[in-house]
N, C-alpha and C positions, 0 to 999 in steps of 0.2 A: 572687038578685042581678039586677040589672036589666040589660037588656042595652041600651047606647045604638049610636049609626050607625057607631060603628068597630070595635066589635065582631058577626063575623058568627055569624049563628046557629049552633046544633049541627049539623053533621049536611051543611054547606054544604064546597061543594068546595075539596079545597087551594090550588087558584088564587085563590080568594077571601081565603084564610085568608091565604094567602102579599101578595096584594096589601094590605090591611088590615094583617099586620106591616111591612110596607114603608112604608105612609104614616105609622105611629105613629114606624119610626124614623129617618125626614126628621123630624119633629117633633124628637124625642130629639137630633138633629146639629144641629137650629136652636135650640134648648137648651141644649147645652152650647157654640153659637158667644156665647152670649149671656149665661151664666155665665162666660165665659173671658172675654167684655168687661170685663163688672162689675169678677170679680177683678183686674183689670190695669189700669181706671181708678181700681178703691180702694188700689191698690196708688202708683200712678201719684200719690195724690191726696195718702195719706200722705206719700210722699217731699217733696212740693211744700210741702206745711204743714212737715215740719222744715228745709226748705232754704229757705221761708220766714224761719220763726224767726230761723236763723243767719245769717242775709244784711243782713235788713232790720230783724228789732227788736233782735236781742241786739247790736249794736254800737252803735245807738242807748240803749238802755237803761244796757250802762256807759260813754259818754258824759256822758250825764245824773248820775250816779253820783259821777263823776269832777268832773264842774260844780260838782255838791251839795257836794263835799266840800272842794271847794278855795274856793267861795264861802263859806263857811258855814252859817249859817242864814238862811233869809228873812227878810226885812223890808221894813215896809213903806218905798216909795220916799219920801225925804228931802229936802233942801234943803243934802245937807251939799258939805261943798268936796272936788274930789276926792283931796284927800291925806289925808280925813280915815277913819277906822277902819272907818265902815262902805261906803264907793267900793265893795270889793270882792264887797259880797255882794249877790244876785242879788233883781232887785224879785220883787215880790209879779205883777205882771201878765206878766211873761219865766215865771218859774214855772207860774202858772197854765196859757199858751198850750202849754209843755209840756206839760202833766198832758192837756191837750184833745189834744195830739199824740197821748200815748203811749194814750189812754181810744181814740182812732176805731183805731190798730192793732189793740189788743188787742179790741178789735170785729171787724175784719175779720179778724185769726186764727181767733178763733171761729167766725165764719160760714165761713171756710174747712175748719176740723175737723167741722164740722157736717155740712158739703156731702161729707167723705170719708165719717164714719159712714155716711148717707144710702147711699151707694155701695157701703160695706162691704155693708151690709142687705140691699141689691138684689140683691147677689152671693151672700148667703149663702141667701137666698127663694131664687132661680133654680137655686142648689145643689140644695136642698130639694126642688124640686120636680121636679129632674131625677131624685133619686135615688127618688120614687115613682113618675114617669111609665118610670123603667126598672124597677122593678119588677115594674109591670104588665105588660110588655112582655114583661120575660123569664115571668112566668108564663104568658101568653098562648101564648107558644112552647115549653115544658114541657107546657100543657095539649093543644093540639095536637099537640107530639110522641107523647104520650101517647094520644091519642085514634090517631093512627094504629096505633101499637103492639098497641093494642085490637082494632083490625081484624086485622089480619096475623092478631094472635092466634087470632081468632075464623077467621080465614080457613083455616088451621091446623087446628083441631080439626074444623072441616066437614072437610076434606081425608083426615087421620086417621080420622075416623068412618067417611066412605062406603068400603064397599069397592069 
């Protein structure tokens, strides 16, 4: 295994050892400050896109609905008198500036779900990488606790040996 500049060689003093798990686990608390962001702006991001929805398109949408139905069908604009059958129903270019209405929402919904997934991802990477950067970390402290135990030991049967 290779050994890079945070981790200290074999054989080097506990203070080193000790200082070295310290800096790894500032890393690990700037980590999980920044996992906890993500999750709580993807969180934050979700709620915003459905209180979106139900604020600003879904009462526009049966509005629309409600137009369409009491209007009847489209047609195209006329020359009729307005007592006559068709007054009531909705032209062709009222419709259309609709359709352009509810096409740029339903765009910026999207780009809005977009931008939470994005966030979601970020949170769940930074998860990720939290839970092998603590792994390392707790082994690194296993492997040390363990190397001292070694000594002791060894310390031990020297002691036992000599009369």
């Amino acid at each position: 295994m290779k050994q890079n500049e945070s981790t200290p060689a074999p054989g080097t003093s506990d203070e080193a050892v000790m200082k070295t798990l310290r800096a790894q686990q500032r890393r690990l608390k700037w980590l999980t400050a920044v996992g906890i962001v993500f999750w709580s702006l993807a969180v934050l991001a979700s709620v915003a896109v459905l209180v979106g929805y139900a604020i600003l398109y879904a009462p526009k949408e049966k509005q629309i609905l409600h137009d369409y139905e009491i209007a009847g069908h489209l047609v195209a604009r006329t020359n009729s008198p307005a007592g006559s059958q068709d007054a009531g129903r909705m032209d062709t270019d009222r419709a259309l500036a609709i359709h352009f209405t509810m096409a740029r929402a339903i765009t910026k919904g999207i780009l809005a779900t977009s931008i939470a997934v994005i966030v979601l991802s970020c949170g769940t990477l930074t998860t990720l990488l939290l839970v092998i950067f603590n792994r390392r970390v707790t082994l690194k402290q296993i492997n040390h606790s363990l190397a001292q135990i070694s000594e002791q030991l060894k310390e031990l049967q020297t002691a036992r040996g000599a009369p």
